[in-house]
N, C-alpha and C positions, 0 to 999 in steps of 0.2 A: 375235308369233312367239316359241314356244318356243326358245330355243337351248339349243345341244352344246355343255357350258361345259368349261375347263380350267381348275381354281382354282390357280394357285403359289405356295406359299407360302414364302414367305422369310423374313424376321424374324418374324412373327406368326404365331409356333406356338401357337396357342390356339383354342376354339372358342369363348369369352365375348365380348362385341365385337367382333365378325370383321366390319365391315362391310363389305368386300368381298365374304367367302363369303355373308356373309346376302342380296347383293344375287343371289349366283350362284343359290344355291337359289330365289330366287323368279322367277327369269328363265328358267329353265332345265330340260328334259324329261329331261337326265341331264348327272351334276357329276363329272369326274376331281376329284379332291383329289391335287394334284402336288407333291411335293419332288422338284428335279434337286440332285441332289448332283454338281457340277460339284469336282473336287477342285485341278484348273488354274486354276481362276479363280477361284478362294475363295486359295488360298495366292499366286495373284497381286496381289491387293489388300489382304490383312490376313495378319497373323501367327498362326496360332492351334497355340497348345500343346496338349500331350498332354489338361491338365485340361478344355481349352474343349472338345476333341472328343469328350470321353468325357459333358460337359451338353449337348452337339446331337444325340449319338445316343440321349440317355437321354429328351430333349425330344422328340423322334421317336418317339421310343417308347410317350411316353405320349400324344402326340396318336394315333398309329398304334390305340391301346389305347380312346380315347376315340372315333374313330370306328366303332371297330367295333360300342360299344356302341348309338350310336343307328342302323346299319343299315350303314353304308358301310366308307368303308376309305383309306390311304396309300398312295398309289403313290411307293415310292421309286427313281427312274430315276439312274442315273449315266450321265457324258457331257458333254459342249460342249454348253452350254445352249442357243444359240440353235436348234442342231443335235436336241436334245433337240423343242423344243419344234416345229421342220419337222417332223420326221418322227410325233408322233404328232397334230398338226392334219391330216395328210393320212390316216394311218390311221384315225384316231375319226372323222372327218368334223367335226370341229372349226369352231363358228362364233362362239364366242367365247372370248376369255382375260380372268382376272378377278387382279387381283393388289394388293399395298399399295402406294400409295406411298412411295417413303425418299426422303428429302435428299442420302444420300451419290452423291457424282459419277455412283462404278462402275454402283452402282444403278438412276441416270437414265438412265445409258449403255445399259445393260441394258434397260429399259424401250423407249427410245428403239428401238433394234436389233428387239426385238417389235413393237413397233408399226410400223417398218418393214418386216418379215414378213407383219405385219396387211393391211397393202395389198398384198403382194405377194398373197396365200395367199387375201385377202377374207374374213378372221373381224375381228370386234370387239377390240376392248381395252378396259379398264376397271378405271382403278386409284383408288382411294379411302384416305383418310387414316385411318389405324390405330392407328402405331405414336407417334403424339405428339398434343399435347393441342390444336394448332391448327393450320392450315392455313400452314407460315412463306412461304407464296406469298402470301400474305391478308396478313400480318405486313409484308411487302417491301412490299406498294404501298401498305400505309397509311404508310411510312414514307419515299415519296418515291421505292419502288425500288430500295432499298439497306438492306443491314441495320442496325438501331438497333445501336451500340456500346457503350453502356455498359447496366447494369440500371437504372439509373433511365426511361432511355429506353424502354425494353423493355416495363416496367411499364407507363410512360404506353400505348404501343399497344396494352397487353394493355386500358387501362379502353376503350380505345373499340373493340375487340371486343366485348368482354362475356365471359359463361363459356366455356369450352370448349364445343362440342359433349355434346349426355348421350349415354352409350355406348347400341347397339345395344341391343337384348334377346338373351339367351341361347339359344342355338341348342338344336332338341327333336328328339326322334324324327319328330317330326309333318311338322318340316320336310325331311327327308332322302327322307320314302316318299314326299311328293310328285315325286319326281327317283327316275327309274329309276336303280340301284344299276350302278357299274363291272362288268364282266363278270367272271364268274368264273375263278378261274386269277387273274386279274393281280395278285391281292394277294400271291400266293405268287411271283410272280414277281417282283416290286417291294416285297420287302420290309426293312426296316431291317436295315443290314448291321450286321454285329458289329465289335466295334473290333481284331479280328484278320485280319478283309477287307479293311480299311484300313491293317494294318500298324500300329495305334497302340502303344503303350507299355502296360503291363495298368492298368488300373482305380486311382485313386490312395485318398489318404485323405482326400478333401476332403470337408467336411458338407456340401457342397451341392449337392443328388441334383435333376437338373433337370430340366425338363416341367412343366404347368398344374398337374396335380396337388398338387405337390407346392408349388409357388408360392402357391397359391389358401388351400394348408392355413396354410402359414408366413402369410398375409395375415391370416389370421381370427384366429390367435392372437395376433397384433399387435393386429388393431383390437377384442379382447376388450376388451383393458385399455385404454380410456376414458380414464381417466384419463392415461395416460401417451403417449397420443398427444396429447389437448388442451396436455399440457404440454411436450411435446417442444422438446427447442432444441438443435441438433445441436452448438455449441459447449460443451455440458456433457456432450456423452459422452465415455467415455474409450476414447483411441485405443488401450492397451496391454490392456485387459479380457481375459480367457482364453474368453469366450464375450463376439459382437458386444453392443456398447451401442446398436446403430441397428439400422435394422427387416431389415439383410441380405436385400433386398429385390432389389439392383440386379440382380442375374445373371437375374433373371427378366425383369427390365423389358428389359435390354438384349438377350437373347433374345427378346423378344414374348411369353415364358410368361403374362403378366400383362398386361391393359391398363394403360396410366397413367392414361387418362379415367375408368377405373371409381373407380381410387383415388383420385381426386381427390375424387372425388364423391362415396365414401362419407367420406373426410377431412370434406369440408364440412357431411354430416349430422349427424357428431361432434360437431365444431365448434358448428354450431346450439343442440344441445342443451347445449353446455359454458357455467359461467358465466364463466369467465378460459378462456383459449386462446395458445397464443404463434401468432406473426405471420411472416410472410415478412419477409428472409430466411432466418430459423433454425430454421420451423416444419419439420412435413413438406410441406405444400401447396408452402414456399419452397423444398423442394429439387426438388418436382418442375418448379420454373419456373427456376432454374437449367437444367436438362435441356434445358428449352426455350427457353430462352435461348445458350445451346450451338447448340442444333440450327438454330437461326434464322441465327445470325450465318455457320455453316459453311455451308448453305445457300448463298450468296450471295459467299464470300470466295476466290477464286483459292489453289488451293495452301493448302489450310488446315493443313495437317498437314506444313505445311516451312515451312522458315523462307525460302528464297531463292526469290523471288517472292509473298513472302506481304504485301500490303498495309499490313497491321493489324502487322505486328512487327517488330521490334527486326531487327537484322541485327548479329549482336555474333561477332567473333572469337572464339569458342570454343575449347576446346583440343581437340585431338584425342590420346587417352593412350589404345590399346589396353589397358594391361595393369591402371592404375586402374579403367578402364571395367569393366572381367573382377571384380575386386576387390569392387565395388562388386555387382556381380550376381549374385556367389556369396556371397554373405555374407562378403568378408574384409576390409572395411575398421578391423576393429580398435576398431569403436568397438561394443556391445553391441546398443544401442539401434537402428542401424541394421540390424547384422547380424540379431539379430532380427527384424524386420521383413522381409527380402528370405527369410528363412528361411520366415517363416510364406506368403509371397506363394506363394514356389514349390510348398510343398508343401500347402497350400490352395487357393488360385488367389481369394484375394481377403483385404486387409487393410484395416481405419479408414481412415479420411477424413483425419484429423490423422497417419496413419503414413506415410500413402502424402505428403502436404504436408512430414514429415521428410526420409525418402529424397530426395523432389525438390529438396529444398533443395540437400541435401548434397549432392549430383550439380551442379547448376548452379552457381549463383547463390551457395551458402553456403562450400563449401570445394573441391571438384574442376574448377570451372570448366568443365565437359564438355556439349555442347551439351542441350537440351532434347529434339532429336530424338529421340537416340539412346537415351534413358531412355521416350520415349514406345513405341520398338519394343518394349522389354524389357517395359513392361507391355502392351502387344497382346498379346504371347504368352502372359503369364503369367496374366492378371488373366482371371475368368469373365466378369466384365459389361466387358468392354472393347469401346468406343462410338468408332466413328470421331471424331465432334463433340465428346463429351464428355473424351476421353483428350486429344486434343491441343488442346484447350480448356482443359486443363486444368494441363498442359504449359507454355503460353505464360506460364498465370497465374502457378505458382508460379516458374517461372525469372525472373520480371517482364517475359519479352518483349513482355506484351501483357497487358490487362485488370487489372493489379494492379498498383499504382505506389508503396507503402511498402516497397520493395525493403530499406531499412534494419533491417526486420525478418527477423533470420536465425535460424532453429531451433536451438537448441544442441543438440549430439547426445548431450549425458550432461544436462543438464537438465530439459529438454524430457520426457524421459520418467519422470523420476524424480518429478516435479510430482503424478503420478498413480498410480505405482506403485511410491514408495518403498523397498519390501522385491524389489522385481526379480523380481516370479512370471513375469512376460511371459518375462523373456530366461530363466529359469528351465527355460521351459516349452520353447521355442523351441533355445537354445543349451546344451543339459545338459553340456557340457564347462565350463560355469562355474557349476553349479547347487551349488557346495558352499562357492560366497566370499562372507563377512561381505556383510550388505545395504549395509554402508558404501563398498567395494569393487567393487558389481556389475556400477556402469554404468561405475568407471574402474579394471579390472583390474589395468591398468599402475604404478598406483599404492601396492598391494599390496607389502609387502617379500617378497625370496626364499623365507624362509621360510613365512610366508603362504600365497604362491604353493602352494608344496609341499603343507602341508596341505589345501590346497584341490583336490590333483591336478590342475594347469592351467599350467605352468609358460611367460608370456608368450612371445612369442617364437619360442615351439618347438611349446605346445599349440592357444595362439591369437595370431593375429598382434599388433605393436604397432599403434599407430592410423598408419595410414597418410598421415596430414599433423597438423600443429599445427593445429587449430581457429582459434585464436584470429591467427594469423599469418594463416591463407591465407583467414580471414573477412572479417579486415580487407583484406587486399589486393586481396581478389575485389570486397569492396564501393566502392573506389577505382576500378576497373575500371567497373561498372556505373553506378556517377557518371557518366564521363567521356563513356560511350554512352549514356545518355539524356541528356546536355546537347547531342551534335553531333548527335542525332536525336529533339530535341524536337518536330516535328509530327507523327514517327510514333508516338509515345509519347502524344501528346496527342489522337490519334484513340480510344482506349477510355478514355479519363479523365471519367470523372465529376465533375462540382462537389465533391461531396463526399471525392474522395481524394484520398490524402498531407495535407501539413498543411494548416493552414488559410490561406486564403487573406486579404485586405484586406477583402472582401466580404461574412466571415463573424466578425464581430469576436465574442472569446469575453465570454460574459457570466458575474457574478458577484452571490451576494449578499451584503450586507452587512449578519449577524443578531448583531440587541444583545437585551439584556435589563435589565431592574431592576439588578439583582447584576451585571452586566458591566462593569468599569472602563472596555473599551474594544472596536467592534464588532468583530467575528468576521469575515474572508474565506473565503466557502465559493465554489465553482465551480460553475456550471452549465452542463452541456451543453461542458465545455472536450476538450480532445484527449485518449483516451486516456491518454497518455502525462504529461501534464501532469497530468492530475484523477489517474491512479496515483500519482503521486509524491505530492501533498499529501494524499490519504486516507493514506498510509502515514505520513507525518508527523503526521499524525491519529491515528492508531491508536498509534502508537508511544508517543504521549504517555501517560503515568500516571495514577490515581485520577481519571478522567474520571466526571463525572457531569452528566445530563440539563440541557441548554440551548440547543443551537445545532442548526442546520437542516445536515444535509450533504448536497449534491447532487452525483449522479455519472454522466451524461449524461442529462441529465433524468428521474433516479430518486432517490426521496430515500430515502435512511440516515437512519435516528433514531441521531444521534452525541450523545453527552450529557456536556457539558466543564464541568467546575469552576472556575465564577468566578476562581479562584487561576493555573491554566493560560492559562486564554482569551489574554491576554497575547504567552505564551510559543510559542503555537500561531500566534496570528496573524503572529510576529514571526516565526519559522519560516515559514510559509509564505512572507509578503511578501519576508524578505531571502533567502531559500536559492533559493525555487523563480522568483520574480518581478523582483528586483531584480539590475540590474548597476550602476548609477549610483549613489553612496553620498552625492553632494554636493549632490542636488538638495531644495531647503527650499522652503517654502508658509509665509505668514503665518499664525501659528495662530487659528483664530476658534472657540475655544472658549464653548459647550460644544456647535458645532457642526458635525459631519463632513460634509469639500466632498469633491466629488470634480470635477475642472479637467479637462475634453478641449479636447484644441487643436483651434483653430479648422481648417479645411479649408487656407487658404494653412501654416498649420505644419504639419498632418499631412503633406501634398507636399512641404515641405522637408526633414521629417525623411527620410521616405522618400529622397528621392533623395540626400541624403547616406548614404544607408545605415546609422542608426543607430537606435538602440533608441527606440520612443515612450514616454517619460514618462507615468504616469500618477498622480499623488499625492493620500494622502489626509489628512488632520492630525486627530488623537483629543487627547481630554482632557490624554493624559499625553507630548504630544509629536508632531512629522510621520513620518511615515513615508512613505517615494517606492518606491513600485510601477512596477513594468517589464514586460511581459509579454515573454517571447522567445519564438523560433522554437524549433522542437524538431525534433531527429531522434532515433533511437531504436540503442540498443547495450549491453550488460552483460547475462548471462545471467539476465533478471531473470521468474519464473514462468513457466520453459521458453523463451522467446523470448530470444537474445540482440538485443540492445536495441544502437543505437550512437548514445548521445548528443552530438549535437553542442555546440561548444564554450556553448554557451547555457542547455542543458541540464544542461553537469556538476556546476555549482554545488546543484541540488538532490539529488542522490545521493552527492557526495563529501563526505570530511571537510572541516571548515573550513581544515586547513591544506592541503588539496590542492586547496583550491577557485580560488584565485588564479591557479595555474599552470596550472588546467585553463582557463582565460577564455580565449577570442581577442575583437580587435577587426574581424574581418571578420563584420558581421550579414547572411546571409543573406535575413533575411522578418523582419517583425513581425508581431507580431498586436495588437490595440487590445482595450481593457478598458473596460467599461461598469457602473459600481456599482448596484445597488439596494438601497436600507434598506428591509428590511422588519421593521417593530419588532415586538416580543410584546407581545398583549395580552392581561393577565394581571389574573384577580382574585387577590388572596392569601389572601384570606381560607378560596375554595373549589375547591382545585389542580382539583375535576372539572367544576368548572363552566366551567374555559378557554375560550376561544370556538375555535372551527373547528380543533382535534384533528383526526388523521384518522378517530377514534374519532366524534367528534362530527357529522365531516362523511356518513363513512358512516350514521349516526342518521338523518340531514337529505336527503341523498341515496338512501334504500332501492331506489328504483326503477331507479337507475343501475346496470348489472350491470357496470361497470369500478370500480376505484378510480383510474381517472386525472382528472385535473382539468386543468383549461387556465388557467394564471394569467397573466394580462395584461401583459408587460413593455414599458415603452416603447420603439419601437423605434429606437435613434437610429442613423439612416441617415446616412455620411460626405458624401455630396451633401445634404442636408441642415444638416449642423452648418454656423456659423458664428461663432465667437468664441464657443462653445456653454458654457455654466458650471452646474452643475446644485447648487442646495445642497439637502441633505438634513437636514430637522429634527428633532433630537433633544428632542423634545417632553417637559414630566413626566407627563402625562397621556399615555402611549402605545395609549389605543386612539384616540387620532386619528387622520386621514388623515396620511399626509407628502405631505409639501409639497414642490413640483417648480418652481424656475424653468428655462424654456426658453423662448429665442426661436425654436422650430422654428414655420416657417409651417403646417406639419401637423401641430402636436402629437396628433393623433387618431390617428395610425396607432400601429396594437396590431402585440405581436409575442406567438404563444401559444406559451409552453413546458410541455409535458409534465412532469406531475411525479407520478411510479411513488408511490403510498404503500406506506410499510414492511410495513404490514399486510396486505399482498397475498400472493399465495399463489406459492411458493417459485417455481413460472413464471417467475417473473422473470428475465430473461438480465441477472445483471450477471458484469460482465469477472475474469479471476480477479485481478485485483489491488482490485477494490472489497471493500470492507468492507461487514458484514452484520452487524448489533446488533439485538438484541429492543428493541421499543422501552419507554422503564417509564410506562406509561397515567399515575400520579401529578406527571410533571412531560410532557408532553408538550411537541414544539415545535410551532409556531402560524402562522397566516396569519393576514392581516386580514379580518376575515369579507365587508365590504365590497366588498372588490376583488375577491372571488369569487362573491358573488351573481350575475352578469350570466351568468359562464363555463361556473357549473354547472348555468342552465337549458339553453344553449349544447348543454353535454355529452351532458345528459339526453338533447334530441330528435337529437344527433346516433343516440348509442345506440340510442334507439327507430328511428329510418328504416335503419339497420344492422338491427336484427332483424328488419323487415319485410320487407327485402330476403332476407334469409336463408330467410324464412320462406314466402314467394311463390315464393323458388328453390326451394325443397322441394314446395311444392304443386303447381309445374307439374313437377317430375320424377315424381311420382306420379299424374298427371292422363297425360302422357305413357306412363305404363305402363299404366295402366288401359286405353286409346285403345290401344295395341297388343295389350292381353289380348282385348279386345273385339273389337278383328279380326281373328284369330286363333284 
């Protein structure tokens, strides 16, 4: 049976991937192509500003533009939708409706009401997935029926999917003549109103002119550059740039201008062909699964978009301050940085990823204590791609209502942005009533003497406001606050918590190496894989040091730095680390058994003791030239330190304060411990022939060619706390250092491996490290070293993982191509 299709279209204004329309043209003897521009019930369910309306009519316009090219046409009807769609199923003779399905409530609602209609009236329905890259009905019942809450979980359901669906094929001429064309007259009857029919506001100055068009164009000159997609890591773009640093993509995607399936899938082509590539989550692939990770959990959550009734969040006393709120929306909170920012939103209708994470801060959680909500309305209206799921998903995070639990990290609103753009062109650009103050001046005005002020033409207070609260008072108080509400509602808090957020847990003890050399008086402590916050502090203690040169191994979450220390430092460096960043206990001695470094973990009945007394686990090591006792503490984060203010907990101050303020900053209430685990890994070295080193990374890429990563998996023992037992591990400091070291353990499973990643420096600048890691050329004439040994096993290991990753890749490419050939062919 031919049907009399009506296609609606609602988010997915496009004719690339339309699989709904593509299923209507082939069912079907003649296709309406329907927008109801219902104006009642679009502003009863979302906000939308002057900018959003003037990219729905322009969207319109060029799908309007694009079907007439291949024979058809837009019927734009306005009206009460379901109204809309009675009356013209009984006029056309109407047998079936064809439409996308969304997640949002309203949407379902909507659907549900037609297909209610559908039985009444006896036409079909048929709505098919479009507008996301999987099925989150498919996602729900692999997950038991309920939505996965954290991204790791997310991830897992996504492996036992598999890929997304491959997009449709591109809709033709071919396909349209097969379907008798709408009657004539109704295009001119039904067509795109102007945004003075509607009453809007005139036309703004936003760059971003919307419809497929113009999406499709901005797509391609993105995925030209190859390059800079494969290496793409959204935490290295900058949020202040005067033209976007990311692919300013979203207003299309969030409109349906664009599929997200298609760009997944040409990503992955990229990708294929790239020989480094960054990874989820900071790739592009990672942000389109964020998206759907959003869309999945809103899906499924009561009340996602409010806080009272909503499952998953926080229920936290906010304040309610009309006049702050206003302040903060207009651009007058007095701070540059911000005001900037709400400046460029309004009069663009879209800002960075890291701009919009500032604002939100500020608004909640960092210094105005004002609810999440009510910052979520203000971007509905303002922002172009503003996404039901995604905005108050997004919302929840940065206030820490939900999904994001290092709440201690607060945005400073003069550093933060200064991190990136120094000389102040953003607030420049944005706030030209302070375009004429010293760069030293730009982000804290107020700072500025009278006269200053004057020459500048900007006279605080009068031309721009003062900062509208102390930062650093109402940071701190606010964060005492959010304390207090995630301790009396810790299971709701611990419903989107992942293993891996906030600090670390008992579970996840940080690991360390301990790299000597020839020339080394005494070993080196370097970190691997430790806390942000903790591996910042000791690479800056790293860095800071003097006439450093090539010798020690530095790892900074499982990425290595070629850091290169002069036997004369190493000392002074380790002694630094150990006692500023590690050490609170100054009294604790080790029998010295020189000239070999022990490293003592307490057995499982002292670990539980120490724990339940609350105090710091000891962890000591004794060198040639004396003991030294290691502590690992707990960390929290505070000090405006690389745009984040940071709020270090009593545990923490000691590695960032002077030594005389170090004392005063201690408490003796310990929070958390973390446990430390040493490994020696000696150099070995000929001296004779600095290039003939064994296992360089120089060397190892030689030895490895066919492996297209430079990562390596080195085998660390893994000593598990339900394991240890009176555990004593001695490390032998051998003269002959291309030996094995030597491990005593009574672990009954001394077999179990633990693999840590380890980035080599020689890698291609891809690399996401954090902006407090350190970045050194490495110098090939002294390189640092692994044992070649303990890496043979890893890097056959590596190799076939790599190759079964490529073939994977490469089978997913052939059957996307086999897949279109198979539709060219019938067709």
């Amino acid at each position: 049976m031919q049907h009399r299709t009506i296609h609606l279209f609602r988010k997915g204004l496009r004719l690339h991937d339309n699989p709904a329309l593509l299923a209507a043209l082939q069912s079907s003897e003649v296709v309406y192509p329907v927008y109801i521009l219902d104006r009642a019930f679009m502003t009863s369910v979302m906000r939308i500003g002057a900018l959003r309306w003037h990219f729905l009519l322009q969207s319109l316009e060029d799908l309007r533009s694009s079907l007439c090219q291949l024979g058809s046409c837009l019927l734009v009807i306005q009206g009460e939708y379901v109204e809309v769609v009675r009356d013209h199923v009984q006029k056309w003779n109407i047998t079936q409706v064809t439409l996308d399905a969304e997640v949002e409530p309203f949407y379902k609602e909507m659907e549900a009401n037609i297909r209610g209609l559908g039985e009444e009236l006896g036409f079909q329905v048929l709505s098919l997935v479009g507008h996301s890259l999987y099925n989150t009905q498919r996602i729900l019942e692999l997950n038991g029926g309920t939505p996965p809450l954290t991204y790791k979980r997310f991830l897992h359901i996504l492996s036992l999917l598999g890929d997304p669906e491959v997009p449709v094929r591109n809709l033709t001429a071919e396909d349209f003549q097969r379907c008798s064309p709408p009657e004539l007259g109704l295009a001119e009857h039904y067509g795109v109103p102007l945004p003075t029919d509607l009453k809007i506001p005139p036309e703004s100055i936003s760059p971003w002119r919307g419809g497929e068009s113009e999406g499709l164009q901005r797509l391609e000159q993105h995925l030209a550059n190859q390059g800079w997609v494969a290496s793409f890591t959204k935490p290295k773009t900058v949020p202040n740039s005067l033209l976007p640093s990311t692919t300013g993509l979203s207003p299309y995607f969030s409109m349906g201008c664009l599929s997200v399936r298609s760009f997944f899938y040409r990503l992955s082509n990229i990708y294929a062909q790239a020989k480094h590539h960054s990874l989820p989550p900071v790739s592009l692939q990672g942000q389109l699964l964020w998206r759907e990770f959003f869309y999945t959990v809103a899906s499924a959550t009561p009340n996602f978009t409010k806080m009272a009734g909503n499952p998953i969040c926080l229920q936290i006393r906010w304040y309610e301050d009309a006049e702050k709120l206003h302040k903060w929306k207009t651009a007058q909170t007095g701070f540059p940085w911000i005001d900037a920012i709400m400046t460029q939103l309004r009069q663009e209708g879209w800002i960075h990823h890291l701009a919009r994470h500032a604002a939100a801060c500020f608004l909640t959680r960092g210094d105005l204590w004002i609810s999440w909500e009510e910052g979520m309305k203000v971007f509905e209206e303002l922002l172009l791609d503003a996404d039901y799921s995604i905005n108050a998903g997004n919302w929840m995070w940065l206030s820490a209502s939900a999904f994001f639990h290092q709440y201690t990290r607060i945005f400073c609103p003069v550093r933060f942005g200064r991190r990136t753009d120094p000389e102040g062109q953003y607030i420049r650009k944005y706030l030209p009533i302070l375009k004429n103050f010293p760069s030293k001046y730009i982000y804290e005005p107020w700072t500025a003497s009278e006269e200053e002020q004057k020459q500048a033409g900007c006279i605080i207070g009068q031309d721009y406001p003062f900062p509208m609260v102390d930062h650093k008072e109402a940071s701190s108080h606010n964060l005492q606050l959010m304390k207090q509400v995630r301790e009396e509602q810790y299971r709701t808090a611990q419903l989107t918590r992942g293993p891996s957020d906030g600090q670390q847990c008992q579970h996840s003890p940080m690991k360390w190496i301990v790299q000597e050399g020839p020339q080394l008086p005494a070993p080196c402590l370097i970190p691997v894989k430790s806390s942000n916050n903790m591996a910042s502090k000791i690479l800056k203690t790293l860095s800071d040091m003097k006439n450093m040169e090539n010798n020690a191994l530095v790892m900074y979450n499982g990425k290595e730095t070629s850091k290169l220390i002069d036997s004369t430092e190493v000392t002074k460096i380790s002694s630094k680390v150990v006692n500023l960043v590690l050490s609170k206990s100054k009294g604790m001695t080790l029998l010295q058994k020189d000239p070999i470094t022990s490293l003592v973990v307490p057995s499982v009945e002292e670990q539980s003791s120490t724990l339940n007394q609350g105090k710091s686990l000891p962890v000591t090591k004794s060198t040639s030239s004396g003991v030294t006792p290691v502590t690992v503490l707990g960390m929290q984060e505070n000090t405006c330190q690389e745009g984040k203010e940071m709020i270090h907990s009593p545990e923490a101050a000691r590695a960032v304060l002077p030594q005389s303020k170090q004392e005063r900053a201690f408490s003796e209430d310990w929070q958390k411990e973390e446990r430390v685990y040493l490994k020696k890994i000696p150099l070995t070295i000929s001296c004779e022939k600095p290039d003939e080193r064994v296992c360089s990374s120089n060397s190892l890429k030689k030895k490895n060619d066919s492996c297209p990563s430079s990562s390596l998996d080195v085998p660390i023992t893994d000593q598990h706390q339900e394991c240890i037992k009176g555990e004593k591990i001695v490390l032998d400091q051998q003269e002959d250092l291309s030996k094995k070291r030597k491990t005593k353990s009574p672990l009954t499973d001394g077999k179990k491996r633990r693999k840590i990643s380890v980035k080599s420096a020689t890698s291609s600048s891809t690399e996401d490290r954090g902006p407090s890691s350190v970045t050194l050329d490495r110098d090939i004439s002294s390189p640092p070293v692994l044992l070649q040994q303990n890496l043979d096993e890893t890097i056959r290991d590596e190799k076939i993982k790599r190759l079964k990753q490529l073939l994977r890749e490469r089978e997913a490419a052939l059957e996307e191509i086999r897949k279109k050939n198979a539709s060219h062919l019938k067709y």
